[in-house]
C-alpha positions in Angstrom: 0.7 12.5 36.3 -2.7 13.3 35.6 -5.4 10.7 35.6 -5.9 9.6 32.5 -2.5 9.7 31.2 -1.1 5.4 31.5 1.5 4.9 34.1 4.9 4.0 32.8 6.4 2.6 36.0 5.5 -0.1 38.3 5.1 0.6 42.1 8.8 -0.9 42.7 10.5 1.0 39.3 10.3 -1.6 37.1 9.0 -0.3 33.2 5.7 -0.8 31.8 4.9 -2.4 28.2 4.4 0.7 25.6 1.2 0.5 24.5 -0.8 2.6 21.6 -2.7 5.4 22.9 -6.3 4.6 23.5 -7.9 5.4 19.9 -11.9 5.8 18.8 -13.6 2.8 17.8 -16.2 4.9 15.7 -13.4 6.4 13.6 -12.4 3.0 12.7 -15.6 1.5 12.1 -16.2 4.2 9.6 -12.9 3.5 7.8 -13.5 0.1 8.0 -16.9 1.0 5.9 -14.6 3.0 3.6 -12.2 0.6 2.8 -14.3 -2.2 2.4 -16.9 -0.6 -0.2 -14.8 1.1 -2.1 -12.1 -1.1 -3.3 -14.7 -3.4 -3.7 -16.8 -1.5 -5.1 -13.6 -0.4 -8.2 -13.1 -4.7 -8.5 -16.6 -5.1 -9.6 -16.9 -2.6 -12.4 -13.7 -3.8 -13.5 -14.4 -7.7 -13.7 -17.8 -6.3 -15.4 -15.7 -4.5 -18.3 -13.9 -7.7 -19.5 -11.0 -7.7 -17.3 -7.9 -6.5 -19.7 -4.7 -8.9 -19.1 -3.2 -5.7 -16.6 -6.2 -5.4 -14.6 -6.1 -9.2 -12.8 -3.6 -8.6 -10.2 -5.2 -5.1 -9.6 -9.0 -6.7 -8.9 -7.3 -9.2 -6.3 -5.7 -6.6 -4.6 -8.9 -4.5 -4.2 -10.8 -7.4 -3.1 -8.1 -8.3 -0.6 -8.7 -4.5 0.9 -12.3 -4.7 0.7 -11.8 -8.6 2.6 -9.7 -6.9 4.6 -11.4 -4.3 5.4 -14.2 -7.0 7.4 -11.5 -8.6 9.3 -10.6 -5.4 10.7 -14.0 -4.9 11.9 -14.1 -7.8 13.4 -11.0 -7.0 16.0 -12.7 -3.7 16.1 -15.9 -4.8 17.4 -14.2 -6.9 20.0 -12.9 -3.9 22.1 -13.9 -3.6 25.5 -12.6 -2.1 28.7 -15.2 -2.6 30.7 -16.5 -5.5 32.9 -15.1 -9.3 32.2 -12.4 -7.1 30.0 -9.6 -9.3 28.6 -6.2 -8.2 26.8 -7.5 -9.6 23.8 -10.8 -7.2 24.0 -8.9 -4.3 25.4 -6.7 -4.2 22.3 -9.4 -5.0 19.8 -9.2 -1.8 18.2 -5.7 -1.5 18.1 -5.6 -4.8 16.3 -8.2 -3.8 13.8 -6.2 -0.4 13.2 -3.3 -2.8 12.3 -4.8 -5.0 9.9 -6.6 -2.0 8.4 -3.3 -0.4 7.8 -1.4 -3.5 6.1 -4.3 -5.5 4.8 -6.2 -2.8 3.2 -4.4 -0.4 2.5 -1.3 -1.2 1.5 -2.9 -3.6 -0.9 -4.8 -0.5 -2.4 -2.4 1.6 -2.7 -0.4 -1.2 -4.8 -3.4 -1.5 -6.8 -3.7 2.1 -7.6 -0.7 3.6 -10.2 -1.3 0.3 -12.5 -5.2 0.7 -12.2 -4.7 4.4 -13.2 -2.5 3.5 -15.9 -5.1 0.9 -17.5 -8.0 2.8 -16.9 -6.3 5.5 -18.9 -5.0 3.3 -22.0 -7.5 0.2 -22.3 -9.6 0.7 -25.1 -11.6 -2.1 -24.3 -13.6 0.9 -21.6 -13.2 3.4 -24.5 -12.4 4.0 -28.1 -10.6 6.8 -29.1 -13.1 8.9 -31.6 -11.8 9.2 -35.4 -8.9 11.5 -35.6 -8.3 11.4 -32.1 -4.9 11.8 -31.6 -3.1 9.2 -28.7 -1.6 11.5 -25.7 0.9 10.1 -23.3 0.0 10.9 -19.8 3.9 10.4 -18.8 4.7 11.3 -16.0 1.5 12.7 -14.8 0.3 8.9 -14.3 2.3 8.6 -11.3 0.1 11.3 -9.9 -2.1 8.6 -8.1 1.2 6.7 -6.1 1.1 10.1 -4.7 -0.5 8.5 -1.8 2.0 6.2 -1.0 4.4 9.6 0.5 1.7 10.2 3.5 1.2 6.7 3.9 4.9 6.6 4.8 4.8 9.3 6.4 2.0 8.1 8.7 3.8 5.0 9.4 7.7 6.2 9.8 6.4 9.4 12.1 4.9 7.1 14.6 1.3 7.5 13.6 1.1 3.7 12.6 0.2 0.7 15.0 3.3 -1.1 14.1 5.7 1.3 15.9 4.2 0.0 19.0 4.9 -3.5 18.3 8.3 -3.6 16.1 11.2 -2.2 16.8 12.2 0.9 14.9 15.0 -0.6 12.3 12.4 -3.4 11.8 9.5 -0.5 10.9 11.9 0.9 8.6 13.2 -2.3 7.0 9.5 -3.4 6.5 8.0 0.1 4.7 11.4 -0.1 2.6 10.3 -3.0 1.7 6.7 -2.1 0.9 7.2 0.8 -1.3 10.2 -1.4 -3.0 8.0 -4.0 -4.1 5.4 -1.2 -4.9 7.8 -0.1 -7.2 9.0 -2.7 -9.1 5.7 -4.6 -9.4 4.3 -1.3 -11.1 7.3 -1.2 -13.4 6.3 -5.4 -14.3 3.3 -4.3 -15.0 4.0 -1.5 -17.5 6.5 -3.9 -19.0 3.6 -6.2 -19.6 5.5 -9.1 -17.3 2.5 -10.2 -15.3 3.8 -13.5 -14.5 6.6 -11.2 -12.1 4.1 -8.8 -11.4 2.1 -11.4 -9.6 5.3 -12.8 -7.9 6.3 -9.7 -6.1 2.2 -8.4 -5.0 2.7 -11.9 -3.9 5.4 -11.5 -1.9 3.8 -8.2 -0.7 0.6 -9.5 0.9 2.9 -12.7 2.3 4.9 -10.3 4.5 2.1 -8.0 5.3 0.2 -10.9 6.1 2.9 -12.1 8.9 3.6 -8.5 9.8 -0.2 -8.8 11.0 -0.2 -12.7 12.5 2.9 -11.5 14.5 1.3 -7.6 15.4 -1.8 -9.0 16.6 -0.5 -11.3 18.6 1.6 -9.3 20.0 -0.3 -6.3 21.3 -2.0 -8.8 23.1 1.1 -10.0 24.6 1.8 -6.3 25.4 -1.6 -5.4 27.1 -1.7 -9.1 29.2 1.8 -7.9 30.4 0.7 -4.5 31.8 -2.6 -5.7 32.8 -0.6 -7.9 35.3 2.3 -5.8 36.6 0.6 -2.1 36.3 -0.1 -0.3 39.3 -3.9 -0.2 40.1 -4.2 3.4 41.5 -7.6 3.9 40.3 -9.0 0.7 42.0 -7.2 1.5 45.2 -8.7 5.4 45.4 -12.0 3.9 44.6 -11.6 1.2 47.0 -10.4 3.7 50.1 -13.1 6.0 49.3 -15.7 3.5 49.8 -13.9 2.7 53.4 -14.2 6.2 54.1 -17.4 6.7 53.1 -18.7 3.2 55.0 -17.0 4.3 57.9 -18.6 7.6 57.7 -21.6 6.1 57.8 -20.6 3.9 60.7 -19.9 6.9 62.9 -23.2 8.2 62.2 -24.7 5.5 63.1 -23.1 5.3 66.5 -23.8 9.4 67.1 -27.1 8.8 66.3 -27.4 6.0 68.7 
């Protein structure tokens, strides 16, 4: 084992906590930027153009990823591993990462196909010029819940933080369940039922919500645990080398005496 790969064992056998790999704060911080201006950034125009009856559900969700978007910089700015170090501050990052991932962006990428769809049929934005003929996107409006496939992806192939903290039936069960609701709340609001619409995004953000409460929690559970029963190798090579080199010293001393 090399040094900088994480033990997996205790010094009697018994198996560590599986934690995320260590990960770059920067990176995050800059997605943090990302997702907090520009879904943001989308709500505000919209509010500004009158708001269409399909648009209200879509500018909560993109200020719920652009509010998101600061809580996750908040864990984020809380990671440390250096001196006075706790499992809360060593897994600040991972945290953030977490509710970046179900806070932000899942909320987005709700908002996105029934944004798309109103931006491209509300003539409240723009009126059709005279003799204009109507053209029906069809299936090319799904083009934007494109996304949603990598996002998966990222998630189901062990990219995502909450493969470290749920169980693998559980990860499944709960990105099911995200692109389901997805789904059917995108299909309530092309039916123009936005009292059902608002039921299932609600439902959404409830379990993504807990998902997060329980994740957070959690990876701080995980890094306490190894914290306490991991071996210290490091701090024991260090420790001997500064006998040796004391005692180096020592004999010096005495030779020179």
């Amino acid at each position: 084992m090399s040094k900088k790969d994480r033990p997996t064992m205790t010094d009697d056998g018994r198996p560590l906590p599986v934690l995320p790999p260590a990960r770059d704060a920067r990176v995050w911080a800059r997605m943090v930027r990302v997702m907090f201006y520009t879904p943001g950034f989308m709500a505000i125009l919209l509010l500004k153009t009158g708001e269409p009856a399909g648009f209200g559900i879509s500018v909560e969700l993109l200020m719920l990823a652009s509010a998101g978007a600061v809580v996750a910089g908040i864990f984020i700015g809380t990671q440390s591993d250096g001196a006075g170090a706790t499992p809360a501050s060593k897994s600040g990052t991972w945290s953030g990462a977490l509710v970046l991932e179900l806070m932000s962006v899942v909320p987005f990428l709700c908002a996105i196909p029934a944004l798309f769809h109103e931006l491209a049929s509300s003539t409240l934005i723009h009126t059709q010029a005279e003799n204009a003929q109507a053209i029906n996107l069809g299936a090319s409006e799904l083009l934007p819940a494109m996304a949603l496939v990598p996002f998966f992806v990222y998630q189901l192939a062990d990219f995502g933080t909450m493969h470290y903290v749920l169980s693998r039936p559980v990860n499944w069960l709960i990105n099911i369940l995200i692109a389901v609701l997805i789904v059917t709340s995108y299909r309530a609001n092309r039916a123009e039922n936005y009292v059902l619409e608002r039921e299932l995004v609600g439902a959404l953000v409830v379990v993504m919500a807990i998902t997060v409460v329980y994740g957070v929690l959690r990876l701080r559970s995980l890094t306490a645990q190894f914290d306490a029963i991991a071996p210290h190798k490091e701090k024991k090579d260090k420790k001997d080398k500064e006998e040796k080199k004391e005692k180096k010293h020592h004999e010096e001393a005495e030779a020179a005496q």
